[in-house]
C-alpha positions as CSV (number, residue, x, y, z in Angstrom):
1,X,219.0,81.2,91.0
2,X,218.6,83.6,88.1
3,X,217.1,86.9,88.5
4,X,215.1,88.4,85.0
5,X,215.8,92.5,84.8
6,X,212.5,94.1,86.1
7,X,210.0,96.1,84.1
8,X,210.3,98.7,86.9
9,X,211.3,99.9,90.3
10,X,208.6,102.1,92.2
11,X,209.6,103.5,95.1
12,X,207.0,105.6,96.9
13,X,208.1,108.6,98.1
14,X,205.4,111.1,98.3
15,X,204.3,111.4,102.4
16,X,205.4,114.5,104.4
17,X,207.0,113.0,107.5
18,X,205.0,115.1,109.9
19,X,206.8,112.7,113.0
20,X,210.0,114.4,111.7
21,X,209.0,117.7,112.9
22,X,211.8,119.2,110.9
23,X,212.0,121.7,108.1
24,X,213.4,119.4,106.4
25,X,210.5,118.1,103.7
26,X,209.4,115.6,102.9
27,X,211.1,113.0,105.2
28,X,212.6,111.1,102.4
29,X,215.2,113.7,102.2
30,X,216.8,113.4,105.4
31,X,220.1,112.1,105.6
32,X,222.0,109.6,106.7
33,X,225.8,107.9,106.3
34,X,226.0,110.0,102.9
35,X,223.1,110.1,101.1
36,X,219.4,110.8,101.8
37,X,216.7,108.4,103.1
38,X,215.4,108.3,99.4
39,X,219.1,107.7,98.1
40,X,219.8,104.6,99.8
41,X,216.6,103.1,98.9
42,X,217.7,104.2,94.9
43,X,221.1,102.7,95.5
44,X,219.6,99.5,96.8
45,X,217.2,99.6,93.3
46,X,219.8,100.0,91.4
47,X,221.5,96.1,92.1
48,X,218.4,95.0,90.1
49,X,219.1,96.9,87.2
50,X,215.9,97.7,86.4
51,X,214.1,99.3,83.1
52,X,212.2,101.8,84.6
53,X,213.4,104.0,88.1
54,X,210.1,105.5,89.3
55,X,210.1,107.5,92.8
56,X,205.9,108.8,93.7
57,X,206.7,112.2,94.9
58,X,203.8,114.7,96.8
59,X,204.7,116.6,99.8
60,X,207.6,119.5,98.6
61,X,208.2,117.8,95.2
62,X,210.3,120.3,94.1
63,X,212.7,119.9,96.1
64,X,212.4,116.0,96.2
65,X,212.9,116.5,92.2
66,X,215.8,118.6,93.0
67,X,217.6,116.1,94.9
68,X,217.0,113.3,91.9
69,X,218.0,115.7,89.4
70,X,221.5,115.6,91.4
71,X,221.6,111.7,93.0
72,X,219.7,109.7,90.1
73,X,219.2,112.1,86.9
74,X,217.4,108.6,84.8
75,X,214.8,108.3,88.0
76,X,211.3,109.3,86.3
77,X,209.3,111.1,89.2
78,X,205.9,110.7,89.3
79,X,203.3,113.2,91.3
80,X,201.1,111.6,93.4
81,X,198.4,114.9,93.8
82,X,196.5,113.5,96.9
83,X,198.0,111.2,99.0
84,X,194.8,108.5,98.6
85,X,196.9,105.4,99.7
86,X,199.5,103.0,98.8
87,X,197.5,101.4,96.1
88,X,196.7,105.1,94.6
89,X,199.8,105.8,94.4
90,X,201.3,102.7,92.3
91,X,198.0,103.5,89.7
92,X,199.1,107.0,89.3
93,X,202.9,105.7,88.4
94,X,200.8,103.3,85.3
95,X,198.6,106.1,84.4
96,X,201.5,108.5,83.9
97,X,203.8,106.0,82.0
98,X,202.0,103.3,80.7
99,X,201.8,99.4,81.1
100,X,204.8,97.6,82.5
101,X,204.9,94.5,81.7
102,X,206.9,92.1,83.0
103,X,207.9,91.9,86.8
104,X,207.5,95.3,89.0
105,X,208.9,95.8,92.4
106,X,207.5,98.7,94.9
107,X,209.4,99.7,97.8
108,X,209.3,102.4,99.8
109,X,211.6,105.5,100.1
110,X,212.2,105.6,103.8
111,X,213.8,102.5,104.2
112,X,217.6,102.9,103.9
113,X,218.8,100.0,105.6
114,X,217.5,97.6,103.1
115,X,220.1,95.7,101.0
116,X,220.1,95.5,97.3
117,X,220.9,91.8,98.0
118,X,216.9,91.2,99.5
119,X,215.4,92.9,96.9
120,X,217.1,90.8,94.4
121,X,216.4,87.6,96.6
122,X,212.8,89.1,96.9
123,X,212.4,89.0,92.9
124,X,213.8,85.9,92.3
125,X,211.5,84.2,95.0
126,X,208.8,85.6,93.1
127,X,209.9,84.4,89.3
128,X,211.2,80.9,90.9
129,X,207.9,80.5,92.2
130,X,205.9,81.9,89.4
131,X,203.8,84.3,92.0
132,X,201.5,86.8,90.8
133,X,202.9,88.4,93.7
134,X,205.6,88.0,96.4
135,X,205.7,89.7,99.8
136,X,208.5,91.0,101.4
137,X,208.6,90.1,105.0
138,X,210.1,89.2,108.1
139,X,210.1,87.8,111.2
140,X,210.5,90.5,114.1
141,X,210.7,89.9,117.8
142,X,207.8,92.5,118.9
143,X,204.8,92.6,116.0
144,X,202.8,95.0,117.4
145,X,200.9,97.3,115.2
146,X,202.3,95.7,111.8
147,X,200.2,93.4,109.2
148,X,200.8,89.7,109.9
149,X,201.5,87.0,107.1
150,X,199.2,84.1,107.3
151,X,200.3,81.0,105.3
152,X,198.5,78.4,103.7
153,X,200.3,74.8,104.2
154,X,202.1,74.9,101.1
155,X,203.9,78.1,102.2
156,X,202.1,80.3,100.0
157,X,200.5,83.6,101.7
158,X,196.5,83.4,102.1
159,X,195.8,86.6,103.9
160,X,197.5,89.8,105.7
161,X,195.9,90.3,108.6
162,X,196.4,94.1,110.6
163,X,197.3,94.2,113.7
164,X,193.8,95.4,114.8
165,X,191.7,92.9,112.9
166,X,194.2,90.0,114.4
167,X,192.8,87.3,116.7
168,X,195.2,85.8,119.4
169,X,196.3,83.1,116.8
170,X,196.8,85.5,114.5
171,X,198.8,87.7,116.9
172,X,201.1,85.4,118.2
173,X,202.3,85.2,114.2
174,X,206.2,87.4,114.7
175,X,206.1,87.4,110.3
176,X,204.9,90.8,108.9
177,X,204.4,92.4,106.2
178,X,207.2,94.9,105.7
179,X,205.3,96.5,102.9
180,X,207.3,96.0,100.1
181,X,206.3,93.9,96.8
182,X,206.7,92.2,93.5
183,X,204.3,91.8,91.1
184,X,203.5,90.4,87.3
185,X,202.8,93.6,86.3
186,X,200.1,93.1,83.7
187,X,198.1,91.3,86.7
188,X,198.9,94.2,88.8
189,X,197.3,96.6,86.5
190,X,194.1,94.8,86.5
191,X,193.9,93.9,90.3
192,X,194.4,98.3,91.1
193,X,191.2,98.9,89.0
194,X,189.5,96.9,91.1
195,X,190.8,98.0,95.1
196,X,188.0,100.5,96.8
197,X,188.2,102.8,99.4
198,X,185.9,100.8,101.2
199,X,188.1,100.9,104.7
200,X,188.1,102.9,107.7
201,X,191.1,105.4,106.1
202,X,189.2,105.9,102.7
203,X,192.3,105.3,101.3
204,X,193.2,102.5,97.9
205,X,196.0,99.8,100.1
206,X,198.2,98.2,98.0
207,X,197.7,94.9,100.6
208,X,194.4,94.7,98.8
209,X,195.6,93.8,95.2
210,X,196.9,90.1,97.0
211,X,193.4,89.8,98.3
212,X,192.5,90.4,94.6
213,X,194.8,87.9,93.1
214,X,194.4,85.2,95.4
215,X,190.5,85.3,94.4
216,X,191.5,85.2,90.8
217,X,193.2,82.3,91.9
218,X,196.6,83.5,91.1
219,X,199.8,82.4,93.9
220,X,200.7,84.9,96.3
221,X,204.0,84.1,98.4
222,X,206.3,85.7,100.6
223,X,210.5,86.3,100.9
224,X,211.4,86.1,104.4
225,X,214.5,89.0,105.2
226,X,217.2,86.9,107.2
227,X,217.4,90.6,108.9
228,X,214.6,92.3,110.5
229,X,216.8,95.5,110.7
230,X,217.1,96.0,107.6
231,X,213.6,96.0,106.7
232,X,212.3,98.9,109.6
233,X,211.3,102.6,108.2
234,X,212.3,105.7,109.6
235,X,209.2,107.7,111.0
236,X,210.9,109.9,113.4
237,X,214.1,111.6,115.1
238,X,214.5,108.5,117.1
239,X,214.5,106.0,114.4
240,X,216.6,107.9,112.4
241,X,219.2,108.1,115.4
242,X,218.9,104.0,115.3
243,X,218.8,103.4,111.5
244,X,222.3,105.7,111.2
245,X,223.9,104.0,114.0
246,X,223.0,100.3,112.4
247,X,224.1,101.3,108.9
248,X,227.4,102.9,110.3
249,X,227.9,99.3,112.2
250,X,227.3,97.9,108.9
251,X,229.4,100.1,107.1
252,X,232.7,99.3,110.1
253,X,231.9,95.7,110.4
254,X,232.3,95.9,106.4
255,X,235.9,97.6,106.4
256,X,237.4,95.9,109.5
257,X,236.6,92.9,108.0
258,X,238.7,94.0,104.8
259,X,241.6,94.1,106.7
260,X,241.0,97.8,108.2
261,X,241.3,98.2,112.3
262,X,238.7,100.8,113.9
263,X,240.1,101.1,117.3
264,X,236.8,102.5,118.5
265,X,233.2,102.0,116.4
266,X,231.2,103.0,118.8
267,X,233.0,106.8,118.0
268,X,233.8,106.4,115.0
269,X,231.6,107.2,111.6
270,X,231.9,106.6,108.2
271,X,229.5,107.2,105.3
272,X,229.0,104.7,103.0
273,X,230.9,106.1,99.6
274,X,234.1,106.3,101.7
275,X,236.7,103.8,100.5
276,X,239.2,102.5,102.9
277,X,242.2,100.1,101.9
278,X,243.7,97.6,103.6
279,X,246.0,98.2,107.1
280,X,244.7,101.8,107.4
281,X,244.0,102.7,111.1
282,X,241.3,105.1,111.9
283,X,241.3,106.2,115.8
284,X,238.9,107.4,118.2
285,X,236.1,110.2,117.7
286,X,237.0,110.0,113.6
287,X,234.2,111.1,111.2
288,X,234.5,110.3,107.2
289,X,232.3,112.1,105.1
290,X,231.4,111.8,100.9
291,X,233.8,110.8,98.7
292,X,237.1,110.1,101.0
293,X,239.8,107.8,100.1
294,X,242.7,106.3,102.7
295,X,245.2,104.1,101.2
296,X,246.9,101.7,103.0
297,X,248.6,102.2,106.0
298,X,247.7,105.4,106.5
299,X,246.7,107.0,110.1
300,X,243.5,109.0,110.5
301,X,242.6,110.3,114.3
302,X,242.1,110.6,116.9
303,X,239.4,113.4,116.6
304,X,239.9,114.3,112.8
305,X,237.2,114.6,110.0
306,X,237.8,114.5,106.6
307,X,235.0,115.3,104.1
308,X,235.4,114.2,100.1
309,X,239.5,114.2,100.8
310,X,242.0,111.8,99.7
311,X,244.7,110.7,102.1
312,X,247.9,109.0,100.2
313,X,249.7,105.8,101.9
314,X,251.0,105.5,105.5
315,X,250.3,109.4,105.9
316,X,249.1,110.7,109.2
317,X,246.4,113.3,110.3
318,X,246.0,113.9,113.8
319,X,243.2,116.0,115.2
320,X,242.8,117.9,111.8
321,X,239.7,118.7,109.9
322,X,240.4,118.7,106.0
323,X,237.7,119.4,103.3
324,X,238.5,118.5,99.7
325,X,242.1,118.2,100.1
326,X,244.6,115.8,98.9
327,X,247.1,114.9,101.2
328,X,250.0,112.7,99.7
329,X,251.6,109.5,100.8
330,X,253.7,109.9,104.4
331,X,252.3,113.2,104.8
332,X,252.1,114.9,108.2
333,X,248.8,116.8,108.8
334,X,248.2,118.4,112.9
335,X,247.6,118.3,115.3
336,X,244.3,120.8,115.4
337,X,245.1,121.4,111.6
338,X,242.3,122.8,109.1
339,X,242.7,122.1,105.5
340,X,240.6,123.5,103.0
341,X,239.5,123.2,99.7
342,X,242.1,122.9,97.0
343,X,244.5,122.0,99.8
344,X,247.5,119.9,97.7
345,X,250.0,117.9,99.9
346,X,253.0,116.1,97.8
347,X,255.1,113.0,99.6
348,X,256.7,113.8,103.3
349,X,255.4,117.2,103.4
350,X,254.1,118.9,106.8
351,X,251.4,120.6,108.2
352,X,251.9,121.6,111.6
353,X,249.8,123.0,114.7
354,X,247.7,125.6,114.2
355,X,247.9,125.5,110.5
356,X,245.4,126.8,108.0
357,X,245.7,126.4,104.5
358,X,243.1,127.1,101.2
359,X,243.7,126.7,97.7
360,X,247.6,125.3,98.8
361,X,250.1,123.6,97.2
362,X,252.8,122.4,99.9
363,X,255.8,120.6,97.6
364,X,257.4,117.2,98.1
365,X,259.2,117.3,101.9
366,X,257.9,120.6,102.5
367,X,257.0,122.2,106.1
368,X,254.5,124.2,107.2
369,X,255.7,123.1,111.7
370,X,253.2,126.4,113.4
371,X,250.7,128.9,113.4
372,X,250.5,129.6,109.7
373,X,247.8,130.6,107.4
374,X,248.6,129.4,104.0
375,X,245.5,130.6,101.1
376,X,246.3,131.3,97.4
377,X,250.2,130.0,97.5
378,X,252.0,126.8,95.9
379,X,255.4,126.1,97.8
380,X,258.1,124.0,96.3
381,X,259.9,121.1,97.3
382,X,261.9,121.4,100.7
383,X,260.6,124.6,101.8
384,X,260.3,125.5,105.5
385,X,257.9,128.2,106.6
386,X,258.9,129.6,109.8
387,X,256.0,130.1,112.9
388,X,253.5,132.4,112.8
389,X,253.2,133.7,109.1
390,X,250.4,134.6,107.3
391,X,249.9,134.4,103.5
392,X,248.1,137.9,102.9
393,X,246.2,136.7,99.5
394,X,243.4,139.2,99.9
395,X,243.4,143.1,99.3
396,X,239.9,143.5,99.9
397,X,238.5,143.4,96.5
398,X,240.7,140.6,94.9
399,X,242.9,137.3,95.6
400,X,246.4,137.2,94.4
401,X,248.5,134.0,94.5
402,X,252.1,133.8,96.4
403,X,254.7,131.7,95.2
404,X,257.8,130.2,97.2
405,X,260.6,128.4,95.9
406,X,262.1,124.7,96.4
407,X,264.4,125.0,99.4
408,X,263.3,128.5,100.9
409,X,263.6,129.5,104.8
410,X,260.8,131.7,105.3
411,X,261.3,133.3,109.0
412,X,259.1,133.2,111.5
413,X,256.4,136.0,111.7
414,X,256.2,136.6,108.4
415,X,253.9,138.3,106.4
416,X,254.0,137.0,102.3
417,X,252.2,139.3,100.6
418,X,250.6,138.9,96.9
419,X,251.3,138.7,94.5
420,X,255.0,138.1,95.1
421,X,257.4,135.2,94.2
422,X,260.6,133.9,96.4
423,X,263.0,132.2,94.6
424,X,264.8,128.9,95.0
425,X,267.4,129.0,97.7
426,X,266.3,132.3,99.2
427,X,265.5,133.1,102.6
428,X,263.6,135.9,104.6
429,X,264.2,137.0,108.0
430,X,261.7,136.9,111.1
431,X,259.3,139.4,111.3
432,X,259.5,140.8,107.9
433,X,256.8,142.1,105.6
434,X,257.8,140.3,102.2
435,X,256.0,142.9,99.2
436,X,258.5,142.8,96.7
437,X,259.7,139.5,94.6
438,X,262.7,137.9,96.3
439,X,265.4,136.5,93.8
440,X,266.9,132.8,94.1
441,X,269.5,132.6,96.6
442,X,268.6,136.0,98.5
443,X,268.3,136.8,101.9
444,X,265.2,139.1,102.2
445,X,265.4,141.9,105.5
446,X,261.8,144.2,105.8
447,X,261.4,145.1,109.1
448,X,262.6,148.6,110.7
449,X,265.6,149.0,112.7
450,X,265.0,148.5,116.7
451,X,265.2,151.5,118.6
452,X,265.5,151.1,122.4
453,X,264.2,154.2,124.5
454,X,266.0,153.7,127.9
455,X,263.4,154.5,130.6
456,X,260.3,154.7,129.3
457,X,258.8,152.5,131.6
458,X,259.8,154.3,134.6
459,X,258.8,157.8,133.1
460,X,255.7,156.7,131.3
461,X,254.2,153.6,133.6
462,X,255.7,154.6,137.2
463,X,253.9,152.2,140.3
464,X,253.5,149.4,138.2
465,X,254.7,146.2,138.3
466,X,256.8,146.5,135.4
467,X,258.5,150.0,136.1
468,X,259.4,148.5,139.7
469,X,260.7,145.1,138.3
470,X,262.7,147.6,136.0
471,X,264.2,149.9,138.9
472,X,265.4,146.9,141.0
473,X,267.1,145.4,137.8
474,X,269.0,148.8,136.7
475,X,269.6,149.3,141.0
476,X,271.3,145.2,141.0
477,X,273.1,146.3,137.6
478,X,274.5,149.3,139.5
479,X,275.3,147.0,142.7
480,X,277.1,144.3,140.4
481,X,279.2,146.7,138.4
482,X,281.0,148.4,141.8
């Protein structure tokens, strides 16, 4: 079945979300696998390719505009001044931007489950039937408190009842009205000059214009959603808790049927822009956030999160959190490894335990094995950098970069500090202070010569511990050279 390109998409998004009781406002911006309440509902729009991408905005529509600006920059936001109902708020979208003819859809901004799949299933229901408007509903095992659909034999929809107006018949109905539409928008515009405030709220209901058609003696039908999940609202903390956890099942159930295995959903999370390829393995208590990309057969967990970082094939990163990094194909990253932004890993290099590195560039077959800091350096191909060394980029005022050669032995406990190069082939011993360039091929010695001060401890620390374990060493030394 066909599908004509709508006039217009509203979604209405202008309520505060008081239930929230967050500082986060309006409610529409929370978030959830990715994006924001109102950014999944946009995403969902967008399947229909429509004209026109209206969003209502009222309560903090600043920042609500804000978010657009950044998520859907073509979305037209439209201020709803006073939040006078439903039906209020679809006039003030025609009276800011004109007639819309054709078919219009209005949805609401707090539902992020819903599937650009219903909504286009939802429009073609209405055009295959030639409604002057179409209902979105569902059936849902406990109806209490929604609008119910009553339907005439033929199918079509002759009343909505509310909950509280609803007789036992009535009640015993499980479809409701999920509050979502599709309308001839030409009718549409007629039908909202005529809706009153004439209701306990004082408030112009959208639920009224099918009233209004119906008496013109225009069709009104319904779409039924297959899935009554996807067509609940978040009003609070606790459905927001339930609505992540049934997109992130959705979002699994998605991948491990593409061929990836999740050894544990129930701890594992993944927002909905990540991309995951075939025979990649994520383990336990594994988080993926914005724009990260696995290839195949790579190995992410257990207990590692990777935000907007792309991981290269049948690489490994085990108890690590990396942050806009790019780690290459059979790469080693952790465990308890921190990558940071601008983090660049080539094939088979290695970043050990305890390793931090920022603005890094670790060459092909490279090895960064312990306790390293790595910020503002690019290290060549089959480097090693011993334990315990710190990159010293910043003087307090400025960043410099550091710059080590293919095939360098760095020693443990060294301090690299920049600006300074070490050339191919060179190496540096432990515990040196490198300030000065190294050339290729040179072994690099900055530490002070030991001096050992026999009997200190005995002098300076006598009755402790120590200076005894000392005085029966030097008094069995005596005993073993008679």
């Amino acid at each position: 079945m066909t599908m004509s390109r709508p006039a217009a998409v509203i979604v209405l998004a202008a309520g505060e979300g008081t239930r929230m009781k967050s500082r986060t406002t309006p409610k529409v911006l929370h978030e959830l696998g990715g994006r924001s309440l109102v950014g999944h509902v946009l995403a969902a729009a967008r399947d229909l390719r429509p004209e026109r991408l209206v969003v209502v905005v009222g309560h903090g529509r600043e920042k609500v505009v804000r978010h657009l600006a950044e998520i859907a920059p073509d979305a037209v936001a439209v201020t709803q001044e006073q939040q006078n109902g439903t039906g209020h708020a679809v006039r003030t979208v025609l009276e800011a931007v004109g007639a819309l003819p054709g078919t219009v859809v209005v949805t609401n901004g707090d539902h992020p489950l819903l599937r650009g799949e219903t909504l286009a299933d939802l429009v073609r229901t209405h055009e295959a039937d030639g409604n002057a408007v179409t209902v979105l509903s569902t059936d849902i095992p406990d109806p209490t408190g929604y609008g119910r659909i009553v339907r005439g034999p033929g199918g079509e929809v002759v009343g909505i009842v509310e909950h509280k107006d609803a007789g036992p018949d009535e009640r015993a109905i499980h479809e409701i009205n999920v509050g979502m539409y599709v309308f001839d928008g030409k009718l549409l515009a007629d039908a909202l000059g005529r809706i009153t405030t004439d209701n306990a709220g004082g408030e112009e209901y959208l639920t009224d214009v099918v009233g209004i058609l119906r008496g013109d003696g225009h069709r009104a039908g319904a779409y039924k959603a297959a899935d009554w999940i996807e067509t609940q609202g978040v009003n609070d903390r606790v459905q927001l808790a339930q609505a992540r956890r049934q997109l992130n099942d959705r979002v699994l159930e998605e991948h491990m049927r593409a061929g990836v295995t999740i050894v544990d959903p129930l701890s594992t999370w993944v927002d909905v822009q990540v991309t995951l390829e075939p025979d990649v393995v994520i383990e336990p208590n594994t988080q993926l956030h914005g724009g990260t990309h696995v290839a195949a057969g790579a190995r992410i967990g257990p207990n590692s999160t990777l935000t907007d970082t792309s991981v290269g094939e049948d690489a490994t990163v085990v108890n690590a959190v990396c942050v806009s990094a790019e780690i290459g194909p059979e790469v080693s990253v952790g465990p308890f490894a921190y990558l940071r932004p601008g983090t660049r890993l080539a094939r088979k290099a290695k970043i050990g335990t305890y390793v931090e590195t920022k603005n890094a560039v670790v060459g092909e077959g490279s090895k960064v094995p312990h306790l390293t800091y790595v910020g503002d350096a690019e290290i060549g191909e089959g480097s090693n950098i011993g334990a315990a060394c710190v990159f010293v980029n910043y003087d307090g005022v400025t960043k410099s970069r550091s710059v080590v050669g293919d095939h360098v032995k760095v020693g443990s406990d060294n301090m690299i500090v920049a600006p300074v190069t070490i050339g191919d082939g060179a190496y540096t011993a432990a515990g040196s202070v490198i300030t000065n360039d190294v050339p290729p091929g040179a072994m690099a010695v900055a530490r002070a010569r030991q001096r050992n001060v026999e009997g200190w401890v005995e002098r300076k620390r006598a009755g402790t511990p120590s200076a005894e374990a000392a005085q029966r060493a030097r008094e069995q030394d005596g005993k073993n050279s008679e």
